[in-house]
N, CA, C and O atoms as a DFTB+ gen file, in Angstrom:
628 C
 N C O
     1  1      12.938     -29.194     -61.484
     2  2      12.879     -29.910     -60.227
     3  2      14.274     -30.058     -59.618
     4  3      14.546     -29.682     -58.478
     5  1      15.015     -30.552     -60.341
     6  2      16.717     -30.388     -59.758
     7  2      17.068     -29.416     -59.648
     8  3      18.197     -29.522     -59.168
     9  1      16.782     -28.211     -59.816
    10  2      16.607     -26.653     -59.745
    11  2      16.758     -27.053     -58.154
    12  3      17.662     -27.330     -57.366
    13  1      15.167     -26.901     -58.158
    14  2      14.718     -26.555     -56.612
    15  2      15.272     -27.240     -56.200
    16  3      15.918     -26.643     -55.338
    17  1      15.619     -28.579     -56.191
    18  2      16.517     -29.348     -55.127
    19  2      17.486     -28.818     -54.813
    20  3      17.631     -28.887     -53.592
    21  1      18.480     -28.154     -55.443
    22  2      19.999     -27.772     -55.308
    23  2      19.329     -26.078     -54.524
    24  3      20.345     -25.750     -53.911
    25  1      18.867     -25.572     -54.396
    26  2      18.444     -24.273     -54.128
    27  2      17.886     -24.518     -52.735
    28  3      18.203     -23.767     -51.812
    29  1      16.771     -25.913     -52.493
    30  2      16.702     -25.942     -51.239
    31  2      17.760     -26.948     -50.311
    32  3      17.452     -27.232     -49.153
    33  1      19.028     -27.453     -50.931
    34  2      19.739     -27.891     -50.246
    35  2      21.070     -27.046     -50.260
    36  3      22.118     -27.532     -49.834
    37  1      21.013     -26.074     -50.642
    38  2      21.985     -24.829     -50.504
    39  2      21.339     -24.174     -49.586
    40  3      22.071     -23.643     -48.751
    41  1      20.199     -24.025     -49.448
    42  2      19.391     -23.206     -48.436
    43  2      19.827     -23.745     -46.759
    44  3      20.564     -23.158     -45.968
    45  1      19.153     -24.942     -46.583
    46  2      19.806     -25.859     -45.900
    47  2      20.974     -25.706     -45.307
    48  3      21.201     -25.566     -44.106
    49  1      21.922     -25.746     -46.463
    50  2      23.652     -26.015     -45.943
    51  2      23.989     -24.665     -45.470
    52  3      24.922     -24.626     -44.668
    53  1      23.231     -23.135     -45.907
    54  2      23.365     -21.912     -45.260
    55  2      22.930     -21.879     -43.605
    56  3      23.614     -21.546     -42.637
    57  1      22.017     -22.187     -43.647
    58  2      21.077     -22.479     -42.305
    59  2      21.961     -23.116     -41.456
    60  3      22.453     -22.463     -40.535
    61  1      22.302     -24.503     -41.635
    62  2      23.052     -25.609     -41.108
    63  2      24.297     -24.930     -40.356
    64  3      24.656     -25.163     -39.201
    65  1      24.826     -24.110     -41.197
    66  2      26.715     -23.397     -40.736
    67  2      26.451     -22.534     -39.975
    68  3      27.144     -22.521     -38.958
    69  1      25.434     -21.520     -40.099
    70  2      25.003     -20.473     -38.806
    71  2      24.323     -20.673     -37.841
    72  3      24.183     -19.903     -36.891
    73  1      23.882     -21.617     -37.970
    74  2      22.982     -22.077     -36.479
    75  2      24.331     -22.956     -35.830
    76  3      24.632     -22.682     -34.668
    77  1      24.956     -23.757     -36.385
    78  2      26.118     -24.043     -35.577
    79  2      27.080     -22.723     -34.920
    80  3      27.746     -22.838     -33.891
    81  1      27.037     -22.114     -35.323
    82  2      27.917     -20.647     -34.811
    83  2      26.728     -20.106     -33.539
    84  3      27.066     -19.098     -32.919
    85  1      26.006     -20.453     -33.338
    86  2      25.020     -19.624     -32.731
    87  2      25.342     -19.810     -31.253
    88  3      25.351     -21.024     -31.046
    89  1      25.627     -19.096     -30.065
    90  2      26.313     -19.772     -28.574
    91  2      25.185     -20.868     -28.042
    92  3      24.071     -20.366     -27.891
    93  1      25.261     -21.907     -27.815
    94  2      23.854     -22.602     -27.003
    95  2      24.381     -22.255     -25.517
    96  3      25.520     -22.457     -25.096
    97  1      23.376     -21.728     -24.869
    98  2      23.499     -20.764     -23.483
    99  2      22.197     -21.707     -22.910
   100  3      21.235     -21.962     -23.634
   101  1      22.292     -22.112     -21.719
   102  2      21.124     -22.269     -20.953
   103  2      20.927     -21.669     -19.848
   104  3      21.888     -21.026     -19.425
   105  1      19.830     -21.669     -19.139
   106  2      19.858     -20.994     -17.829
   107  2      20.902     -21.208     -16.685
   108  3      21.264     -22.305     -16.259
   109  1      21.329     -19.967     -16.254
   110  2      22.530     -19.511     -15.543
   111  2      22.398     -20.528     -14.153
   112  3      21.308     -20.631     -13.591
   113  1      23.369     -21.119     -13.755
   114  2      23.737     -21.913     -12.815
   115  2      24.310     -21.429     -11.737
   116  3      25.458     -21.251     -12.143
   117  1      24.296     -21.188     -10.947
   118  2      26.166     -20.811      -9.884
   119  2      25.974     -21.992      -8.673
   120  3      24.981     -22.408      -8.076
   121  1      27.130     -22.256      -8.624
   122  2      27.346     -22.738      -6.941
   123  2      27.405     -21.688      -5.802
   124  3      28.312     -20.867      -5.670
   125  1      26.593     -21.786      -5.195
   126  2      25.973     -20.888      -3.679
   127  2      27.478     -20.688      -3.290
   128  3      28.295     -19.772      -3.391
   129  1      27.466     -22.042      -2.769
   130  2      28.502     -22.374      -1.462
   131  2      29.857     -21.833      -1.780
   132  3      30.525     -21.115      -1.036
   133  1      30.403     -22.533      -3.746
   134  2      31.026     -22.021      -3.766
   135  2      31.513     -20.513      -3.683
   136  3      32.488     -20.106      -3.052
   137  1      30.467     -19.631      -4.595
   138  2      30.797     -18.252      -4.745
   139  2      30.818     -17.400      -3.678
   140  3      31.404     -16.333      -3.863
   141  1      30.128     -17.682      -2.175
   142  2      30.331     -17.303      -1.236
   143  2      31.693     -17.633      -0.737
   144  3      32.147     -16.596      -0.255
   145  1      32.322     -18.345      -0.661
   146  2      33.566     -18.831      -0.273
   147  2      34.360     -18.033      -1.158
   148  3      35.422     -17.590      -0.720
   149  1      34.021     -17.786      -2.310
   150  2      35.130     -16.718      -3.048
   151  2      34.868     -15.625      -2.434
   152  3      35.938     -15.034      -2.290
   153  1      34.234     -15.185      -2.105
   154  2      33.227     -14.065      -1.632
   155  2      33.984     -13.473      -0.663
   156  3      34.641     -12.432      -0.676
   157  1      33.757     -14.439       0.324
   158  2      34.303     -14.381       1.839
   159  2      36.117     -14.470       1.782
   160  3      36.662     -14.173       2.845
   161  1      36.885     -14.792       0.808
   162  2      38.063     -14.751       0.497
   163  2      38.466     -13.804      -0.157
   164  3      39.696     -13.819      -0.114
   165  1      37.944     -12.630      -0.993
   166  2      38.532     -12.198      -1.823
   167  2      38.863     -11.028      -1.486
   168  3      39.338     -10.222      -2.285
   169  1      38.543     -10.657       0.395
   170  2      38.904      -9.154       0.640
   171  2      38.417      -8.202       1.092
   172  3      38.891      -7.269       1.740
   173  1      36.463      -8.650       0.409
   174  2      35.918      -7.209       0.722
   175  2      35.339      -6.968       1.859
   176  3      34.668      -5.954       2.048
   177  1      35.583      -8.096       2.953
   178  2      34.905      -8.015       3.443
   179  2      35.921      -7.699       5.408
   180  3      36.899      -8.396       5.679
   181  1      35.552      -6.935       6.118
   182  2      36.262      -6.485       7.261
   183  2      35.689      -7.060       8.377
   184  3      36.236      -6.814       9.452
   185  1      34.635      -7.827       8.371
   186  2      33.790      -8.634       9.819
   187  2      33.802      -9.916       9.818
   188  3      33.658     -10.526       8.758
   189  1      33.957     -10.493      10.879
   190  2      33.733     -11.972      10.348
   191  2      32.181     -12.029      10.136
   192  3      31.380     -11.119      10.353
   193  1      31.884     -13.496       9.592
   194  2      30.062     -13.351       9.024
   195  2      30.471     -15.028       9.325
   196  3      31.304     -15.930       9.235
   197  1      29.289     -14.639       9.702
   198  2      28.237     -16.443      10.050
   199  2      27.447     -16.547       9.497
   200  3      26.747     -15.670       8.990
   201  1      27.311     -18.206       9.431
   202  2      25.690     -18.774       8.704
   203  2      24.748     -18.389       9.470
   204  3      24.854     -18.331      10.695
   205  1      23.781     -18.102       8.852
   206  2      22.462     -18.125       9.170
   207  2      22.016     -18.923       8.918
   208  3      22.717     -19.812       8.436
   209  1      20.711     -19.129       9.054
   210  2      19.566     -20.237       8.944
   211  2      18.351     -19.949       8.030
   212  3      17.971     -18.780       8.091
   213  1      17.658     -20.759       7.195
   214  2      16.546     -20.571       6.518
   215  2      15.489     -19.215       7.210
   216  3      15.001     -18.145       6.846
   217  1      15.548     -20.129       8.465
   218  2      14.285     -19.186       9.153
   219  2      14.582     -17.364       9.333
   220  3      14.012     -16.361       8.902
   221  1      15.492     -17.558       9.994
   222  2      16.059     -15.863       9.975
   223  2      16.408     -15.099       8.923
   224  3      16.572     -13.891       9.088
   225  1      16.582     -15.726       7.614
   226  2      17.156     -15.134       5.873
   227  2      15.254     -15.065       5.724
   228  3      14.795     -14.050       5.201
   229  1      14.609     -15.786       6.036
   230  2      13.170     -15.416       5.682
   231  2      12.863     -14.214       6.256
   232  3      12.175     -13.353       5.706
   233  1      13.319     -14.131       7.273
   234  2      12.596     -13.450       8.442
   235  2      13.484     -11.789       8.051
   236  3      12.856     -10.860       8.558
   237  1      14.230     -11.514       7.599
   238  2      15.539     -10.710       6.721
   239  2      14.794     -10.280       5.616
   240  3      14.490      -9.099       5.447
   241  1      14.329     -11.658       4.465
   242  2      14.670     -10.922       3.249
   243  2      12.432     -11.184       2.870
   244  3      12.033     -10.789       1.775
   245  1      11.687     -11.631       3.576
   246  2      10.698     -11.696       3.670
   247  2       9.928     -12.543       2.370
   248  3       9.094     -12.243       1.516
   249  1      10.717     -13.787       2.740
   250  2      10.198     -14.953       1.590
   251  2       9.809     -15.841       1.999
   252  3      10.445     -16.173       3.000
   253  1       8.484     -16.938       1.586
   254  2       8.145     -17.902       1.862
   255  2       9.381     -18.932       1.559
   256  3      10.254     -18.573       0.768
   257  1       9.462     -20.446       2.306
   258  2      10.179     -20.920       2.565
   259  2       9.566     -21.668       0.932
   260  3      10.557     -21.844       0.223
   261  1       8.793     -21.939       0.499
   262  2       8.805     -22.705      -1.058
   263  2       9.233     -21.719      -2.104
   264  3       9.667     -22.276      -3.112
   265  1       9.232     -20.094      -2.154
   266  2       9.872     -19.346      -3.114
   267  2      11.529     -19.073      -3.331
   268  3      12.082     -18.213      -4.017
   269  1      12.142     -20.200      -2.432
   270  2      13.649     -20.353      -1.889
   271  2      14.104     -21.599      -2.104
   272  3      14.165     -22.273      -1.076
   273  1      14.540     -22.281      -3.371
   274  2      15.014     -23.643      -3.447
   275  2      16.629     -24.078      -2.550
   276  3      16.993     -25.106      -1.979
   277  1      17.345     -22.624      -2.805
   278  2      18.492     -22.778      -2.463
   279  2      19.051     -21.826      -1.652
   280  3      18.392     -20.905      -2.133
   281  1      19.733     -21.273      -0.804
   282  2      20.331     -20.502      -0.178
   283  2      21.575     -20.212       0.710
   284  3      21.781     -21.162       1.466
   285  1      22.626     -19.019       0.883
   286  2      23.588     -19.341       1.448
   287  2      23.584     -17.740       2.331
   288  3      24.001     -16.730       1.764
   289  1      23.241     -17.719       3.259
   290  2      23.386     -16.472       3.833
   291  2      24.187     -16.558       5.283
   292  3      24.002     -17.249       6.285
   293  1      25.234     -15.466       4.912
   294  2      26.194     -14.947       6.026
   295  2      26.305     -13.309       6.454
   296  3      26.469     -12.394       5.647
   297  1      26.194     -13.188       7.711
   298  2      26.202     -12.298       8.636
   299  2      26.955     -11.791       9.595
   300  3      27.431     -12.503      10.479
   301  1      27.146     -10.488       9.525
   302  2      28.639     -10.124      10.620
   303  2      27.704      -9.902      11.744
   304  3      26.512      -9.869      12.052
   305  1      28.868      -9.774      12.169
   306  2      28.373      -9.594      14.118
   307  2      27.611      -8.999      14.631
   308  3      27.301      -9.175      15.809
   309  1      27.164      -8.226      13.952
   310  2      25.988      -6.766      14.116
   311  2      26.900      -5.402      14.529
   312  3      26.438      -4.290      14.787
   313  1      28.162      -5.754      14.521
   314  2      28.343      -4.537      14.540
   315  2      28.678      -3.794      13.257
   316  3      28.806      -2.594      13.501
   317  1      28.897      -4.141      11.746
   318  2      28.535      -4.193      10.761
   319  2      27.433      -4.671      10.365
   320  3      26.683      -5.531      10.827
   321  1      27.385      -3.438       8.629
   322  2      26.046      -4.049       7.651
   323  2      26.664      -5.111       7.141
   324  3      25.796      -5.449       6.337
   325  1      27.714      -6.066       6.981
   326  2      28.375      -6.600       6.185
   327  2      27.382      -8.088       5.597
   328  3      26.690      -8.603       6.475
   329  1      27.356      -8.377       4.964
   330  2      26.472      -9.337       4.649
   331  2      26.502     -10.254       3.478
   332  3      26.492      -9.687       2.385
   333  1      26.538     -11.646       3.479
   334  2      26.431     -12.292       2.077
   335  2      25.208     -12.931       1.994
   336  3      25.192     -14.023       2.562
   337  1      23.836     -12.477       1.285
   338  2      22.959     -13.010       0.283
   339  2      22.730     -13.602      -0.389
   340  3      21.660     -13.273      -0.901
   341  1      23.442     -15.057      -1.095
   342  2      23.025     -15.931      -2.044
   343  2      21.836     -16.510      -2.498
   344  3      21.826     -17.653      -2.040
   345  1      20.632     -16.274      -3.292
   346  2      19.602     -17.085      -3.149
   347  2      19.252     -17.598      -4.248
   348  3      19.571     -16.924      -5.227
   349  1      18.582     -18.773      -4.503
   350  2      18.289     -19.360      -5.863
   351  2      16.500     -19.340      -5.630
   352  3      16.049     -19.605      -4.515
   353  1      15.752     -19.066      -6.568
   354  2      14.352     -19.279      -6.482
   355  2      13.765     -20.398      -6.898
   356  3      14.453     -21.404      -7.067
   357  1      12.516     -20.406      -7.111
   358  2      11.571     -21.231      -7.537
   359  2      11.722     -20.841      -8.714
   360  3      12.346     -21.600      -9.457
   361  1      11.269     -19.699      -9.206
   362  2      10.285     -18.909     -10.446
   363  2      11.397     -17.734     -10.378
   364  3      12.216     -17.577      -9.472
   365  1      11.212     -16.812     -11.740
   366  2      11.614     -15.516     -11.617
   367  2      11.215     -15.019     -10.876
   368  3      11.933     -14.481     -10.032
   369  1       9.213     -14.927     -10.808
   370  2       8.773     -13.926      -9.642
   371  2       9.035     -13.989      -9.005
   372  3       9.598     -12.937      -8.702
   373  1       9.122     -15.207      -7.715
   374  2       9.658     -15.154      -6.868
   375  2      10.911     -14.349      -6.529
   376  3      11.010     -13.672      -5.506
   377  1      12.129     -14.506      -7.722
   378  2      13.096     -13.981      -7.276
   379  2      12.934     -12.778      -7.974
   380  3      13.963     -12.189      -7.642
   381  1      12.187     -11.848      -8.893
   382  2      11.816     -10.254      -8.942
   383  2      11.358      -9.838      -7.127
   384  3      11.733      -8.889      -6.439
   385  1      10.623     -10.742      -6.862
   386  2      10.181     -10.379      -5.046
   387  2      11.159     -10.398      -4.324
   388  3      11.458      -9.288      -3.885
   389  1      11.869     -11.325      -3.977
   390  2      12.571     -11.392      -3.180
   391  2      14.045     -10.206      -3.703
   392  3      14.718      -9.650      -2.834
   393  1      14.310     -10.013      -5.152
   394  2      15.359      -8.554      -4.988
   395  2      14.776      -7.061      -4.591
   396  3      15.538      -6.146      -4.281
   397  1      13.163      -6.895      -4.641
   398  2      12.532      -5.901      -4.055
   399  2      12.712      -5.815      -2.509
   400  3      12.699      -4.791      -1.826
   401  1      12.898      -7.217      -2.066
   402  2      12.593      -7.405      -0.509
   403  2      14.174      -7.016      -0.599
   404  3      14.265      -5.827      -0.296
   405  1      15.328      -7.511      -0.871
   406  2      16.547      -6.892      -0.974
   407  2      16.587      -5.244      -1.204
   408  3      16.640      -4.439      -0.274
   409  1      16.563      -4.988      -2.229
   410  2      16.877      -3.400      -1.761
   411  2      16.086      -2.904      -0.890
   412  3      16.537      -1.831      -0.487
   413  1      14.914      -3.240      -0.310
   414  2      14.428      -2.715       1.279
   415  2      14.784      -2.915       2.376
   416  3      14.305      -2.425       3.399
   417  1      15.800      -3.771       2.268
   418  2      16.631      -4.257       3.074
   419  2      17.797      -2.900       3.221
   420  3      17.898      -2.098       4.149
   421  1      18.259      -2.952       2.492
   422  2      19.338      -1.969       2.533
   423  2      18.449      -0.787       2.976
   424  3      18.772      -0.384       4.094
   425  1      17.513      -0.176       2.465
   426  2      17.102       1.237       3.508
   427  2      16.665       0.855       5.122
   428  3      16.835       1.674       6.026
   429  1      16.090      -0.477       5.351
   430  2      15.927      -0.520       7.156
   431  2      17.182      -0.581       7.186
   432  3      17.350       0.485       7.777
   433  1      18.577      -1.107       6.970
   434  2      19.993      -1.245       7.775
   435  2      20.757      -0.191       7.769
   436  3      21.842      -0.070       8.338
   437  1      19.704       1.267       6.554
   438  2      20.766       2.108       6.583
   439  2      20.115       2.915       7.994
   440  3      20.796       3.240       8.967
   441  1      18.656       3.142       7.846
   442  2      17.543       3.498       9.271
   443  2      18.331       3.078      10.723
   444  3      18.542       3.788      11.706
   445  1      18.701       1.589      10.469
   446  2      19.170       1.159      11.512
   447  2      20.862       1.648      12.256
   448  3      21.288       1.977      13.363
   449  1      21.179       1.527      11.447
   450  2      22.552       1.673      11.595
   451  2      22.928       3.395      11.392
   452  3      24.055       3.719      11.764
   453  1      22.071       4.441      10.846
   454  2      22.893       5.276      10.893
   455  2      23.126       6.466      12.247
   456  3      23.932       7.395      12.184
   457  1      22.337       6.214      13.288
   458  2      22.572       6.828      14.505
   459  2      23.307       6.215      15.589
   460  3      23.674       6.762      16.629
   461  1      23.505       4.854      15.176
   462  2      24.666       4.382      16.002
   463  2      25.759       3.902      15.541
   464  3      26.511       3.726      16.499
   465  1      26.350       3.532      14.373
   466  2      27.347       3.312      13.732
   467  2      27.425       4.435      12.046
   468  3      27.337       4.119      10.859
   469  1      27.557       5.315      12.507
   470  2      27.723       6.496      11.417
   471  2      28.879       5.740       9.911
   472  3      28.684       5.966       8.717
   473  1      29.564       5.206      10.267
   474  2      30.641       4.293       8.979
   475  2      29.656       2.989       8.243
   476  3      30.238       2.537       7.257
   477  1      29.183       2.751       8.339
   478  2      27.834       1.609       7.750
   479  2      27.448       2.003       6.852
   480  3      27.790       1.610       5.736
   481  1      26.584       2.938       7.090
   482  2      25.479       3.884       5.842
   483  2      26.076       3.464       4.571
   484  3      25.730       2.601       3.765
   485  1      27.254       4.450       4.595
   486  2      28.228       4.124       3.332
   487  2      28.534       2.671       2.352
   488  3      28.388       2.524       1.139
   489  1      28.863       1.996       3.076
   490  2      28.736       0.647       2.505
   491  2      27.512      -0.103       2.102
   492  3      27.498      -1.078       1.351
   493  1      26.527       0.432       2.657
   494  2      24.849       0.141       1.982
   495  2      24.794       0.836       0.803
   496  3      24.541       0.376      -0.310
   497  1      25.003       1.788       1.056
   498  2      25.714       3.099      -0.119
   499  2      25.980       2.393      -1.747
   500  3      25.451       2.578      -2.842
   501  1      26.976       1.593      -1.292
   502  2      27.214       0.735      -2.489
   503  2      26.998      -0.605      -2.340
   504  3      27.800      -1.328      -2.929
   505  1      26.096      -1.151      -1.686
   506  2      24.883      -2.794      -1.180
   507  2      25.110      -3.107      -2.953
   508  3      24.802      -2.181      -3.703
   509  1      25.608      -4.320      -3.530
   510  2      25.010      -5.012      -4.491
   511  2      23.989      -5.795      -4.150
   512  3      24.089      -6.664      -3.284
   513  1      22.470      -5.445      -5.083
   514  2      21.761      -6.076      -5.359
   515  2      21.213      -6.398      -6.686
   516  3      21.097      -5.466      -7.482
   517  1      20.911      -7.409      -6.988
   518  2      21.132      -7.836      -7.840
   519  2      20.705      -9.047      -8.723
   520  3      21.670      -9.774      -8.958
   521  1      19.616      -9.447      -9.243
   522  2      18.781     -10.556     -10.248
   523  2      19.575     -11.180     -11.288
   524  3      19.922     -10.318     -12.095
   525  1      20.036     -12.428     -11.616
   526  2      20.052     -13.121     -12.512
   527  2      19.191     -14.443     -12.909
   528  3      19.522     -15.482     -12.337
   529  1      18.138     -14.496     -13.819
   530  2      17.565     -15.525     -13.930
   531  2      17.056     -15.966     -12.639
   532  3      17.073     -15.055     -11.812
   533  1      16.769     -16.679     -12.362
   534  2      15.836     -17.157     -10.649
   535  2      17.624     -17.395      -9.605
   536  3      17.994     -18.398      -8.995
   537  1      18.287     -16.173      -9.761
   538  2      19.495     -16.127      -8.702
   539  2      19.176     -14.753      -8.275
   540  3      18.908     -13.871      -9.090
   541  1      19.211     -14.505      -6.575
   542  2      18.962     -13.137      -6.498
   543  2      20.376     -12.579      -5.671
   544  3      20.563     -13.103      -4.573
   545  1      20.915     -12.028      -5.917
   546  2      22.562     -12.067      -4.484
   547  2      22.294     -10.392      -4.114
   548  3      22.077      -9.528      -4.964
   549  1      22.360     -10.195      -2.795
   550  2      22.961      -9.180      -1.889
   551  2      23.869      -9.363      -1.231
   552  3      23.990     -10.116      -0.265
   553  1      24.804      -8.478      -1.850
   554  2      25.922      -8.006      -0.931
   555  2      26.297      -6.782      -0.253
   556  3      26.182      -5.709      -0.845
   557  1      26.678      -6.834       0.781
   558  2      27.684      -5.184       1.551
   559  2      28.485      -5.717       1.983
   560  3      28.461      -6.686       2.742
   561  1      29.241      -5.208       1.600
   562  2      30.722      -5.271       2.179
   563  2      31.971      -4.077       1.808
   564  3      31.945      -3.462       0.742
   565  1      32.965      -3.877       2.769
   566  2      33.871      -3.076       3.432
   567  2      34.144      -2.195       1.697
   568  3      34.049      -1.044       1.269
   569  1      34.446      -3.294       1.251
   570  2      34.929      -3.228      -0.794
   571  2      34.249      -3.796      -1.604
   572  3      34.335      -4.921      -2.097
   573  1      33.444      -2.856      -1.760
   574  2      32.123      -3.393      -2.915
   575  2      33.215      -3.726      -4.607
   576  3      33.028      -4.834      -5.111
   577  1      33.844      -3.144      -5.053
   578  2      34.759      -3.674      -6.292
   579  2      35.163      -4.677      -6.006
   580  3      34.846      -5.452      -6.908
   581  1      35.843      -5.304      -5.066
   582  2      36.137      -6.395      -4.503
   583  2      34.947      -7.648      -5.032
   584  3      35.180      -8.686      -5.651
   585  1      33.573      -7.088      -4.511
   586  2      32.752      -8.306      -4.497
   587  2      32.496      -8.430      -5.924
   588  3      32.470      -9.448      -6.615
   589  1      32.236      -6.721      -6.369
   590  2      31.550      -7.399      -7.495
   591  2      32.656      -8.088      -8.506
   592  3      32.110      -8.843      -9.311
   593  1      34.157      -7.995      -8.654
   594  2      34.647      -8.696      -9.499
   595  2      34.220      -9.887      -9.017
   596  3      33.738     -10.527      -9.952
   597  1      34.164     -10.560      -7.869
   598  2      34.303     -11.824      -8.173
   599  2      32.870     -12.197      -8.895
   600  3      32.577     -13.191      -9.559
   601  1      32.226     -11.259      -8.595
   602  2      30.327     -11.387      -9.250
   603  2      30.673     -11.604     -10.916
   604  3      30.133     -12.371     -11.713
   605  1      31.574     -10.813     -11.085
   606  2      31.563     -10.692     -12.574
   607  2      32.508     -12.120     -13.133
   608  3      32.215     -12.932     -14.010
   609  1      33.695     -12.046     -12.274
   610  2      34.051     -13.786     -13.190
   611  2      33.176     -15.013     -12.703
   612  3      33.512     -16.094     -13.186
   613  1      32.193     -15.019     -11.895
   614  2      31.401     -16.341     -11.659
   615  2      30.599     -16.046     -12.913
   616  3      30.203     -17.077     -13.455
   617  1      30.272     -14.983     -13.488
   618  2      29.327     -14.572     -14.777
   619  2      29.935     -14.924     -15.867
   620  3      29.167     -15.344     -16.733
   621  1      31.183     -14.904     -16.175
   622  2      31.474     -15.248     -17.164
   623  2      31.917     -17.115     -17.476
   624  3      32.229     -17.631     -18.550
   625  1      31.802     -17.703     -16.247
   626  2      31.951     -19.421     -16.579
   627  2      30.440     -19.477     -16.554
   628  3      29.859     -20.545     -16.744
């Protein structure tokens, strides 16, 4: 019996030390507002861009207004594709839908744009789109490396 005791409290104390080593990760967070503001600072972008509004990012990225908890969308002048996408969902599905409705996005703006602004296409060319957990982000802009580093250090805090 003191056998098994010492065998299942060695067992235990194995268990105990590796589950402490183990990363505790929870579902991915970002600040909208902020990472757009890095976004919009870091370069890649050659147009100025304005807020939009709920209604017109619906009317854009073709989402019900309850599959959208959070959102930050900016827009150049139209004479660029240039664009910032931030969105947070409800659900994954929702946001699996709404990055489908994103990359269809990028083929109407390339439709749109490529008989009257021939320099556009290209930068759809390299459009980040892109799913994390119920976060969905599209971007185009001038310097897609540009955006996505900053994509990649908001990923790593």
């Amino acid at each position: 019996m003191k056998r098994m005791s010492l065998v299942l409290l060695a067992a235990c104390m194995v268990f105990g030390v590796f589950s402490g080593c183990a990363k505790k990760t929870g579902p991915v967070q970002y600040d909208l507002e902020k990472l757009a503001a890095q976004l919009k600072d870091s370069g890649a972008f050659s147009d100025f861009l304005s807020p939009v509004t709920k209604d017109i990012a619906a009317s854009f990225y073709g989402f019900e207004d309850a599959d959208v908890t959070e959102f930050v969308l900016y827009c150049s002048t139209g004479a660029t594709t240039e664009e910032i996408g931030l969105f947070k969902c409800a659900d994954e599905k929702a946001a699996a839908k709404l990055k489908e409705n994103a990359a269809q996005r990028v083929q109407t703006q390339k439709t749109i744009y490529e008989s009257y602004a021939p320099a556009e296409p290209p930068k759809l060319d390299d459009a980040i789109v892109t799913q994390n957990g119920l976060y969905v982000f599209y971007i185009v802009s001038a310097d897609a490396s540009k955006a996505q580093a900053v994509l990649n250090e908001a990923n790593k805090q």
